[in-house]
MIMIPA-718626 format. One record per residue (C-alpha): y, x, z. Coordinates in pm, whole numbers, plus 50000, padded with zeros to 5 digits. Example, Ala and Ser with C-alpha at 12.3 -4.5 7.8 and 13.67 -1.06 7.14 Angstrom:
REM MIMIPA-718626
495505123050780;498945136750714;
END
This chain:
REM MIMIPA-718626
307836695439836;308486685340197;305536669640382;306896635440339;308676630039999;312266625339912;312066585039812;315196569739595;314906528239630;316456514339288;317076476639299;320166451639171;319296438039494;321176454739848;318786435340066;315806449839904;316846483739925;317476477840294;314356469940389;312816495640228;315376521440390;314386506840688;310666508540729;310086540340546;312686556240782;310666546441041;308146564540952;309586598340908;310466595040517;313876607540373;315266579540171;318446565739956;319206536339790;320986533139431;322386497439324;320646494438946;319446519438683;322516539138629;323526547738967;319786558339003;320496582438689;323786597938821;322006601439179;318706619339007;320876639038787;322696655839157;319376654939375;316136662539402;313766634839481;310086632339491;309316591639474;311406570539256;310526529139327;312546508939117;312746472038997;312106459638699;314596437938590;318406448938654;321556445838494;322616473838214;319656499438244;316306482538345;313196496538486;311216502638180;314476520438081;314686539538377;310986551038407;311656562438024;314446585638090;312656598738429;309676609338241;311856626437970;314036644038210;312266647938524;308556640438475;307756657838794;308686626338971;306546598439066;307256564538999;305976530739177;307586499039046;309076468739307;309016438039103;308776397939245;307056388038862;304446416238779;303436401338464;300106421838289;302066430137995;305086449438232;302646465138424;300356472838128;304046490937955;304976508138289;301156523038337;300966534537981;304816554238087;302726569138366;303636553138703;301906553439005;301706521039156;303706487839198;304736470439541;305046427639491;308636413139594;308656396639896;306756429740052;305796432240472;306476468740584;302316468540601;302166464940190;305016496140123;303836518240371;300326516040191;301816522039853;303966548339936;301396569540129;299396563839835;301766580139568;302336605939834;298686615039822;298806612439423;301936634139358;300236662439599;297176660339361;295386650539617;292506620139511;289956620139788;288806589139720;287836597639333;286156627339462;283666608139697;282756584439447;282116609239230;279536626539469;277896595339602;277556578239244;273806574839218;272126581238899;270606548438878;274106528938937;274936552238674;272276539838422;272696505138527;276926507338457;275846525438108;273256495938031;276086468438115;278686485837926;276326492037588;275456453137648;278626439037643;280946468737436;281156446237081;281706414737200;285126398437198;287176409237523;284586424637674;286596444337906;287026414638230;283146405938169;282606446938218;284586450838481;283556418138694;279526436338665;280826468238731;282266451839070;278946439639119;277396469839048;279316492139221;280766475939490;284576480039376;286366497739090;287686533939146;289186555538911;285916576238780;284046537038697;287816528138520;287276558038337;283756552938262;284796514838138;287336531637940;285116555837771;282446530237703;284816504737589;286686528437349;290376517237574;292836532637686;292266538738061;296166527838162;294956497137998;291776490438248;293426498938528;296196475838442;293586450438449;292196461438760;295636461638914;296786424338784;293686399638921;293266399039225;289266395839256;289126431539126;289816455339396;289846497439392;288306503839741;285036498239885;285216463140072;283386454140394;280686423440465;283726397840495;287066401240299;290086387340451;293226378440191;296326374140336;299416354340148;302286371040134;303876345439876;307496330339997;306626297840156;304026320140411;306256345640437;309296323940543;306376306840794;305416338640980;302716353940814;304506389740883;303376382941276;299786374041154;299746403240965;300576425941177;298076415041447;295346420041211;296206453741102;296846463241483;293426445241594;291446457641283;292936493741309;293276494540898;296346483140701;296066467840352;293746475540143;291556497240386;288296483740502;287236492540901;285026521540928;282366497341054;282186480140701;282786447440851;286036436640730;288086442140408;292226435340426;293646425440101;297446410340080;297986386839764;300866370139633;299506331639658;296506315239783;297636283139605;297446266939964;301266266740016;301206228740205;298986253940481;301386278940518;301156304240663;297286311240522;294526334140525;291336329340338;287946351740472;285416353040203;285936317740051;287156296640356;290396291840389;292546287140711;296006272540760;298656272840985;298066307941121;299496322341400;298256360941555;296116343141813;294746318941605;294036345241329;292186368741566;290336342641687;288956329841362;288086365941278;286476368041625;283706345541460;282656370041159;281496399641421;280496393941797;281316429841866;284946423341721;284896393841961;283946415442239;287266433142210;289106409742103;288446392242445;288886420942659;292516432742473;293836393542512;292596400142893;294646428542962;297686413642770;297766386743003;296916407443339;299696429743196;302136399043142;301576387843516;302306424543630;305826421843455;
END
């Protein structure tokens, strides 16, 4: 395999496959488009590809479909699904087929990238993130994930109560606790980390002191949040999903806050803040960490020295 995989983009949608040609060209990757589930099949059938992301619900052959006959024919290739209504039972079907990951319709170029260097990682076999969990997993969070799980294994839907102390216990969920869980629990593992992948609360990296959520739902997408976005990931020097190395600050991106009338809106810890713009939201951030402040001030100086130079 090349060093950046061979992507196909399969959506009913022209638009969506756009975009996604668009930013992941940008960023070195060799990518096509195919207009629905049977195109998709004609083009794997006379091509190699590496990444397959395809939508759910399209005319004639569907995702589920799709992911079906690429795991029959070509099993090599990994799949991440692009769907605007990830319900748990889809995404609970499409794990079980084996897929990688799935990116929520409307995405920002900030959410695919992060995906798709993801299931690059994951179709190299490479999982450094399961690897230094494993070595850093002390033997008394250990006992104390053991005592939770033997606690709560026969009652009624145990697994959400498990997973929420496991969270606690832990600090977030990665793949050797899901397995764990799964073990303990007597469940399939596709089926925890559907779980894990669904609600929102549950995340599968290690967050920082504050956690900042970011809608990416329509009515704060239409409104801008895009711009916001992007000044946070720039300022913060992680995308989605990454927390800085300082362990101040976690970036999560969620599909609604259920603060539309505020859009666009980002919520740190449990406040949540309306009407954001880039300044506004670096500002607000500026309060969590003085040294973030600090630099924050200094960068916004030099914009504007560099502004009056122009």
């Amino acid at each position: 395999m090349a060093e950046k995989p061979r992507i196909l983009i399969v959506d009913d949608e022209i638009i969506v496959i756009r975009s996604a040609e668009r930013v992941l060209k940008a960023e070195g990757y060799d990518v096509e488009g195919a207009i629905g589930g049977r195109e998709a099949i004609m083009k794997i059938e006379q091509n190699s590809y590496d990444l397959v992301f395809t939508d759910l619900k399209m005319p004639e052959v569907d995702g589920i479909t799709l992911i079906r006959w690429i795991k029959k024919t070509k099993p090599s290739i990994g799949i991440v699904i692009i769907t605007g209504y990830p319900s748990q039972d889809t995404i609970k079907e499409a794990l079980e087929l084996g897929i990688i990951d799935y990116v929520p319709k409307p995405f920002t170029p900030s959410v695919l990238l992060d995906v798709t260097e993801r299931a690059a990682e994951w179709i190299k076999g490479i999982k450094p993130e399961e690897k230094k969990v494993t070595e850093e997993f002390p033997p008394a969070m250990e006992a104390e994930l053991e005592r939770v799980i033997n606690e709560l294994r026969r009652k009624q839907g145990a697994l959400i109560p498990v997973l929420q102390r496991a969270q606690e216990i832990v600090g977030y969920l990665p793949p050797v606790v899901q397995k764990k869980i799964s073990k303990g629990l007597n469940i399939p593992v596709a089926e925890v980390h559907s779980v894990v992948s669904f609600y929102s609360f549950f995340t599968m990296k290690p967050r920082g002191d504050h956690n900042i959520r970011v809608c990416l739902g329509t009515a704060c997408y239409v409104k801008g949040i895009e711009r916001v976005l992007s000044k946070i990931t720039d300022a913060l020097k992680i995308n989605i999903g990454d927390t800085t190395e300082n362990r101040k600050f976690s970036l999560e991106g969620v599909r609604c806050l259920g603060a539309c009338g505020l859009a666009p809106v980002m919520v740190i810890d449990q406040e949540t803040f309306g009407a954001m713009t880039p300044k506004k939201a670096i500002g607000i951030i500026s309060q969590y960490d003085p040294a973030f402040a600090e630099a924050a001030t200094t960068e916004a100086v030099e914009e504007e020295m560099a502004e009056k130079e122009d």
